[in-house]
C-alpha positions in Angstrom: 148.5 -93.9 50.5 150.8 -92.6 52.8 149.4 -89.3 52.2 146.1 -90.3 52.7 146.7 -91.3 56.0 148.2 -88.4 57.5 145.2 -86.3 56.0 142.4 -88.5 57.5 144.8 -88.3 60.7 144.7 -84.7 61.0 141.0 -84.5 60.3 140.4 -87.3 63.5 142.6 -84.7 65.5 140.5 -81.7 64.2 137.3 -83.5 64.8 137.9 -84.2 68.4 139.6 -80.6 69.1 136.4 -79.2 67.9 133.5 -81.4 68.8 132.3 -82.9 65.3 133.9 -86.2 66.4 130.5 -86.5 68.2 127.8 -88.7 65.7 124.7 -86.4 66.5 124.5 -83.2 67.9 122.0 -83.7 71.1 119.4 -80.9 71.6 118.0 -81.7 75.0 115.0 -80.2 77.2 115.4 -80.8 80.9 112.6 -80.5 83.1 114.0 -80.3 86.7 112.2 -81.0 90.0 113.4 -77.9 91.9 114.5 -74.4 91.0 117.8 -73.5 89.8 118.2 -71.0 92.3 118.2 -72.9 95.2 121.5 -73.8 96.4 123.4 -77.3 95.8 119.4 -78.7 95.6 118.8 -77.1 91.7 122.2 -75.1 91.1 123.6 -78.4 90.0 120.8 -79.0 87.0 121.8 -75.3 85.6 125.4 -75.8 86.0 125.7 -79.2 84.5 123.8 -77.7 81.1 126.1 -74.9 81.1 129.1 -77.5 81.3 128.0 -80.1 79.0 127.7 -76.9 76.2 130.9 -76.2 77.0 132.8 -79.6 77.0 131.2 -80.8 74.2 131.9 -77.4 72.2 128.0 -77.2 71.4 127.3 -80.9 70.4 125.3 -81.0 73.6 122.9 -78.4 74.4 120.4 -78.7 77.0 118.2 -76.2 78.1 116.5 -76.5 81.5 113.0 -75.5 82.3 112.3 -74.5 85.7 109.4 -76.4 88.0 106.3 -77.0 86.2 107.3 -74.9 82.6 107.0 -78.4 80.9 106.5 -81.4 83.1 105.3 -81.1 86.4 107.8 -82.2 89.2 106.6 -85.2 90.2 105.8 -87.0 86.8 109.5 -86.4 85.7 110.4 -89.7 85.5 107.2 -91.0 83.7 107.2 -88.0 80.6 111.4 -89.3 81.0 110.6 -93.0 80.8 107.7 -92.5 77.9 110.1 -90.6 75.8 108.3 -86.9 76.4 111.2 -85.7 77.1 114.6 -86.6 76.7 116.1 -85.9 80.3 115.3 -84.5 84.0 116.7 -83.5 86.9 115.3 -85.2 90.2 115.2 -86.1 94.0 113.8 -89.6 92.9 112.5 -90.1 96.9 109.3 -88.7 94.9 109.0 -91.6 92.9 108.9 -94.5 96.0 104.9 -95.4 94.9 106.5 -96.1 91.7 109.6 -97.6 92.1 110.1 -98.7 96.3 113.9 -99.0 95.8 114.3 -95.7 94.9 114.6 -93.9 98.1 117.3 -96.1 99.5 119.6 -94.2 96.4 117.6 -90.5 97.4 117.5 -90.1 101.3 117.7 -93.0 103.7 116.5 -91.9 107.7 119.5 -92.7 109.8 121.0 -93.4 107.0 124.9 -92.7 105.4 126.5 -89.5 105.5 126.9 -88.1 102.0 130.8 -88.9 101.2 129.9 -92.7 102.6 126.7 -92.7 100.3 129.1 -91.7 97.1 131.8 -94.4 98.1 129.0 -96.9 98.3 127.2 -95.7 95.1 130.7 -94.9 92.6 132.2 -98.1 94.5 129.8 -100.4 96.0 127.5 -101.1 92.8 125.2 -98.7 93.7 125.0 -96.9 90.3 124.6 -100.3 88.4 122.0 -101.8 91.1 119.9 -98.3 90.2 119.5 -99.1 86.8 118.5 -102.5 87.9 116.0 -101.1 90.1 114.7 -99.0 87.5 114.7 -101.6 84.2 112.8 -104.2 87.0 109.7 -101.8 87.4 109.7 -101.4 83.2 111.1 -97.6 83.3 113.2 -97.0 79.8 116.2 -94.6 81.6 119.3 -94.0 82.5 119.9 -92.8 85.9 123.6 -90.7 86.6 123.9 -89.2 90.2 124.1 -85.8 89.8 123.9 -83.8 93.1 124.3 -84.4 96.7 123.8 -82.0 99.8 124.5 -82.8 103.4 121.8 -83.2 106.1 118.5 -81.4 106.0 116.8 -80.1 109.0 114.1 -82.0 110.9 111.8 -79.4 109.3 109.9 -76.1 110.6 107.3 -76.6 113.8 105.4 -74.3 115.2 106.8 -75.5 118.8 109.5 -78.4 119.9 109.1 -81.7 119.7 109.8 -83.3 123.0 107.9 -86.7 122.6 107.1 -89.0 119.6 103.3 -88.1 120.8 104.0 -84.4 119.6 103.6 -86.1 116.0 100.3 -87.9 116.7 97.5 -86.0 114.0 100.2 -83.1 113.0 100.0 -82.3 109.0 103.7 -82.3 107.9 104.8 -82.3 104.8 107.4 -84.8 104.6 109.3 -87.0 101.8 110.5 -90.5 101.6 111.0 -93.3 103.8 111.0 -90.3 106.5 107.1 -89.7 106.0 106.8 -93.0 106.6 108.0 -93.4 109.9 106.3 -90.2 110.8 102.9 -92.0 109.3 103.3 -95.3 111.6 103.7 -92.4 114.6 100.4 -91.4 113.9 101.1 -87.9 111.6 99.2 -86.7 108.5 102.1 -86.8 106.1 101.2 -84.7 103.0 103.6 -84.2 99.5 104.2 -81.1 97.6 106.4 -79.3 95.8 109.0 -76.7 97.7 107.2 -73.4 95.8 104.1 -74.4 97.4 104.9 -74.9 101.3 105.2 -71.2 102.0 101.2 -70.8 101.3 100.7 -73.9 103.0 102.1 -72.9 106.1 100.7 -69.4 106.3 96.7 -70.7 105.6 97.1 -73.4 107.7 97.1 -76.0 105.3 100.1 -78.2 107.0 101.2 -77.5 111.2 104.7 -78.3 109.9 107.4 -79.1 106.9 110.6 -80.3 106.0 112.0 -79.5 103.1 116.3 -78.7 102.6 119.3 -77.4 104.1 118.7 -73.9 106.0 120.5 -72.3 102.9 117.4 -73.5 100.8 114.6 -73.0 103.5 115.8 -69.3 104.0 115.0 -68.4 100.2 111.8 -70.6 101.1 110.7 -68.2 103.6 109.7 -70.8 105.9 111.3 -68.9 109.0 108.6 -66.1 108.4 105.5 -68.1 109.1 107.0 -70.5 112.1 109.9 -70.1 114.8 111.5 -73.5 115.4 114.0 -75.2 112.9 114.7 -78.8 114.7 117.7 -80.7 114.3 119.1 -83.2 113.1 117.8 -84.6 110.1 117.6 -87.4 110.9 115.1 -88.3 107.9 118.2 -87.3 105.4 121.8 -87.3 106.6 122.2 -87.2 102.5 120.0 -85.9 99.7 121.0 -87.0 96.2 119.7 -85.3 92.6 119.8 -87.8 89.8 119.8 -87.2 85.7 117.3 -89.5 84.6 117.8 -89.8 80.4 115.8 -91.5 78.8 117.1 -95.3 77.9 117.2 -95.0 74.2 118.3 -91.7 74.0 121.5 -92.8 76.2 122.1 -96.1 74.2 122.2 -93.2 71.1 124.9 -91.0 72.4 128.7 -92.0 71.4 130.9 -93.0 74.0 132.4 -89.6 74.5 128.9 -88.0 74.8 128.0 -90.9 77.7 132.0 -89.9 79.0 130.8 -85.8 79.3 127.8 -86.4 81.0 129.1 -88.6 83.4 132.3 -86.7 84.4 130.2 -83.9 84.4 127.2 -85.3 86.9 130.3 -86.3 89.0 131.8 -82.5 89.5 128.4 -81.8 89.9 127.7 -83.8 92.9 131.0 -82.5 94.4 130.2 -78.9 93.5 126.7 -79.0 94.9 128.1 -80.5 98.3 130.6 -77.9 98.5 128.3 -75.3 97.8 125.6 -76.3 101.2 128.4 -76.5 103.0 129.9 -73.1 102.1 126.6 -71.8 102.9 124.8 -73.6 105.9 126.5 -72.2 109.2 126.1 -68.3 107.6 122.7 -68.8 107.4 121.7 -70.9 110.7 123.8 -68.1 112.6 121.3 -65.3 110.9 118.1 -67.1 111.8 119.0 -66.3 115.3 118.2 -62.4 114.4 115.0 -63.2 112.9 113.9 -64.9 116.1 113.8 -68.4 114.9 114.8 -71.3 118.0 117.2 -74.1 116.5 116.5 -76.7 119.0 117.4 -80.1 118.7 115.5 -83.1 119.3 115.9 -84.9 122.1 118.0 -87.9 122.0 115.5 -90.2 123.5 113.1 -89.5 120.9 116.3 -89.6 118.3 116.4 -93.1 119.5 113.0 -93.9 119.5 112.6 -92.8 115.8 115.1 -95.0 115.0 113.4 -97.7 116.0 110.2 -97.0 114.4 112.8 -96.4 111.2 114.2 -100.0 111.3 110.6 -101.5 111.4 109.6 -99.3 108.1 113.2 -100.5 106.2 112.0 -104.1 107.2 108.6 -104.4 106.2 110.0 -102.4 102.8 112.7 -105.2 102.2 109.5 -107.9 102.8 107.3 -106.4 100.1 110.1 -105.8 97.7 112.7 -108.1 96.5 115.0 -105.2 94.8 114.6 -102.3 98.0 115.6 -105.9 100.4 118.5 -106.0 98.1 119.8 -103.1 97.4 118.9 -102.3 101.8 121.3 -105.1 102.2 124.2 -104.0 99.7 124.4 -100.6 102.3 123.9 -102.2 105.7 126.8 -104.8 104.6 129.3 -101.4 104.0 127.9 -99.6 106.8 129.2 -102.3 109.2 132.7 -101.9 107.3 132.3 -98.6 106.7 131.9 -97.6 110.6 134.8 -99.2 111.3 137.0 -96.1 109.7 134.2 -93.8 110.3 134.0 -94.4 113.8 138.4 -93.6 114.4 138.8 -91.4 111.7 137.3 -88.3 112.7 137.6 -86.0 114.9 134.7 -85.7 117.6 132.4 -82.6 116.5 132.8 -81.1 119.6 137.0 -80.9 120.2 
């Protein structure tokens, strides 16, 4: 008997040194929203696949298909949800029509800075009010935050904006809660995929765009077509990239599977961070040589914008009970949170 033991003990020990202790080998396609090649925005989706290989000694392999190879960007979530495919990689700002809350966990305008958004997410109940969100508007998946970048631009413009009336009947394309606002200022907010904008731009099709960080909008080519890259952006002080697995392909994986993946989405998010802002000042310094004017908005208008921005968060938190929620869970640790924020760092500027 004694024997026995030690024999089924040393198999355990070889099991988890190798990767069989794992039930099921997982085989995973994963669709993601933006190219790999884009910096902290789609790196993460490629890295986390190569990671979860690796960790799991081959009982997780998931091979990512770039935007549009199998599922189109936007209906990620849906072919997730339906059981199409078993996971994605998103910005899940694109699903607000779907699913209101879900902007307030992608991009918020005026929002958190991106190490406040992870304390209030990891820390705050974020993660667990997102599958909430999720499960209320009868989507089957689990969501793990897996990527976040710092501050966008205010987009690409063909001249400066100097007065909320400068938006009044310009195209834009422009995501989230930010086209919103830009909507109740009169603009012709449009939504498309980054690999399209460059073409839009050039025939004419949109005056303006935001997309990502100036490391992303340089392989974009945006600085080609116009000259002025506005600042700050203000529309996304944080941009986060969620997993989305579908909810009964999560309940299936064993407890260390669920354990890689999410230690894995969490180095991601750190890595992808890191990685824009590595990148960023290199690349705003060089626009200068390719004549491109990085102006900032004005602060008046800054202001004003944030007005219009706290009437779009209200009338989202009347018309639905989990965005009012969960909108109330980050104001409650913002006016904590700026306490610290507000002492702890040093001005930009000394």
């Amino acid at each position: 008997m004694k024997l026995a033991k030690a024999i089924t003990g040393v198999a355990v020990a070889v099991a988890l040194s190798t990767g069989t202790a794992y039930a099921d080998n997982l085989r995973w396609k994963m669709p993601v929203a933006f190219a790999t090649n884009l910096p902290g925005l789609g790196s993460p989706a490629a890295w986390v696949a190569e990671n979860l290989t690796t960790a799991s000694d081959g009982s997780i392999q998931v091979r990512v298909y770039e935007p549009g190879e199998l599922v189109p960007p936007f209906d990620i979530l849906q072919s997730v949800s339906d059981g199409k495919v078993p996971t994605g990689y998103t910005w899940i700002g694109y699903d607000q029509g779907k699913v209101p809350a879900v902007p307030l966990f992608a991009a918020v305008p005026f929002g958190m800075k991106p190490w406040a958004y992870i304390g209030w997410y990891y820390y705050g109940g974020g993660h667990e009010m997102l599958q909430e969100v999720y499960a209320n508007k009868d989507f089957n998946v689990h969501a793990q935050l897996c990527g976040i970048i710092g501050p966008e631009t205010a987009g690409w413009y063909s001249d400066r904006i100097e007065s909320l009336d400068d938006y009044e009947g310009m195209k834009i394309r422009f995501a989230g809660l930010g086209g919103k606002v830009l909507e109740h200022l009169g603009a012709s907010v449009t939504m498309m995929p980054g690999g399209e904008l460059y073409q839009a731009l050039e025939k004419g099709t949109i005056d303006a765009t935001e997309f990502s960080m100036p490391a992303i909008d340089q392989i974009l080519g945006f600085q080609q077509v116009v000259k002025y890259n506005l600042f700050p952006g203000w529309h996304q002080q944080f941009t986060a990239q969620y997993l989305l697995i579908n909810g009964d392909e999560w309940e299936n994986t064993t407890a260390a599977q669920k354990a890689l993946v999410e230690a894995s989405c969490t180095a991601a998010t750190t890595r992808g961070l890191a990685e824009g802002e590595y990148l960023n000042g290199a690349v705003l310094a060089g626009f200068q040589d390719e004549g491109v004017h990085a102006d900032q908005i004005p602060r008046e208008v800054l202001e004003q914008l944030k007005e219009v921005t706290q009437q779009v968060l209200e009338e989202e938190a009347e018309r639905d009970a989990d965005f009012a929620r969960v909108y109330q869970s980050q104001q409650e640790f913002m006016e904590t949170y700026q306490v610290w924020d507000s002492r702890a760092y040093l001005p930009s500027d000394l």
